[in-house]
C-alpha positions as CSV (number, residue, x, y, z in Angstrom):
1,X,0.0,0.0,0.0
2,X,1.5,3.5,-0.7
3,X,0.3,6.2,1.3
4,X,-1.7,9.7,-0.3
5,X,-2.0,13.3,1.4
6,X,-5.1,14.9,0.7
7,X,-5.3,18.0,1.3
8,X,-8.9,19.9,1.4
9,X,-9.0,23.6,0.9
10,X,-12.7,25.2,2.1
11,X,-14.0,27.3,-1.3
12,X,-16.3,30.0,-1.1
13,X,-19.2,27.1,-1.0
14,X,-18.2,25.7,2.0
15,X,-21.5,24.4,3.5
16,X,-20.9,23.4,7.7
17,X,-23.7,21.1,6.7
18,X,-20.9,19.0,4.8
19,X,-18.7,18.1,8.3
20,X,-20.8,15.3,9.4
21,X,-21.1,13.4,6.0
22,X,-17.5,14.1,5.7
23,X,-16.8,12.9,9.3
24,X,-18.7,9.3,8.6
25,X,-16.8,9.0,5.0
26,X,-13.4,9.3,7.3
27,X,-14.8,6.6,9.9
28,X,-15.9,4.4,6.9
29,X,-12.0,4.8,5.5
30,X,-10.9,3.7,9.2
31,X,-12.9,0.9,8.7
32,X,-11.5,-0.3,5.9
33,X,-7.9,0.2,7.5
34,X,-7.4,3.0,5.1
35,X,-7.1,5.7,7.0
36,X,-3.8,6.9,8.8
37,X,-4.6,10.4,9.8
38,X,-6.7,13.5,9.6
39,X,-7.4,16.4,10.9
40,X,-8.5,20.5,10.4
41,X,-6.2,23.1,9.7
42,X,-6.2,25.5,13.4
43,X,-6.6,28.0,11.0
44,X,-10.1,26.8,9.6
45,X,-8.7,27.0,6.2
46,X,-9.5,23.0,5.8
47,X,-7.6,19.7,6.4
48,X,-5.7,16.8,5.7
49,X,-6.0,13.1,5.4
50,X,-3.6,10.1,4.5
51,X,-4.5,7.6,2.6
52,X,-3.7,4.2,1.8
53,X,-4.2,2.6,-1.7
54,X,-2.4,0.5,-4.4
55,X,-2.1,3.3,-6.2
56,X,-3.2,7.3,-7.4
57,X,-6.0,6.2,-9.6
58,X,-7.4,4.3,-6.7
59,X,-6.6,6.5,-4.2
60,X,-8.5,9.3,-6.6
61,X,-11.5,6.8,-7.2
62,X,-11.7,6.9,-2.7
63,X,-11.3,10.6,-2.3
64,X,-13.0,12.0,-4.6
65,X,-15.6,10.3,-3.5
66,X,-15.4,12.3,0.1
67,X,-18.5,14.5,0.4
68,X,-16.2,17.7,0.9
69,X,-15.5,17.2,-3.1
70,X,-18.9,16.3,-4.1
71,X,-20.5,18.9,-2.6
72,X,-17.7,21.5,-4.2
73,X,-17.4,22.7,-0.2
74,X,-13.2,21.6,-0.4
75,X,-10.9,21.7,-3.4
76,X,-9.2,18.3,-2.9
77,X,-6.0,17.8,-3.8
78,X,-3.7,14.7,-3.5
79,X,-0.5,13.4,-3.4
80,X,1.5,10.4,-2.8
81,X,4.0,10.9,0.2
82,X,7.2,9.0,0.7
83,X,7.2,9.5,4.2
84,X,11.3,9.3,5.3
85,X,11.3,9.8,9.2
């Protein structure tokens, strides 16, 4: 498994409404032993995730998936980490 940052960045459509659909799609991830982390920003700017998939198309196919990205609340952006320390 390699391991993907997400990174969610609120837009202007950011809708609070999205935080508890977004908060069961995380537990779901857990579930599935594909979820490392996550957490806000302390600014309120958005968050982060990591990610575990076989690869960036599947790891896309999961995330984008995440109702902060379907509802156009977050832009998501992802990337795979080599994590050295």
């Amino acid at each position: 498994m390699r391991k993907y940052l997400v990174l969610a960045a609120r837009t202007p459509a950011y809708d609070p409404a999205v935080a508890e659909p977004h908060r069961r799609f995380l537990a779901e991830l857990r579930a599935k032993d594909m979820l490392q982390e996550s957490g806000p920003f302390t600014d309120g700017s958005g968050g982060a995730y990591l990610v575990l998939a076989d690869s960036l198309r599947a790891a896309e196919a999961v995330v984008y998936s995440d109702p902060l990205h379907t509802t156009g609340s977050s832009e998501i952006t992802i990337h795979e980490w080599e994590i050295t320390g």
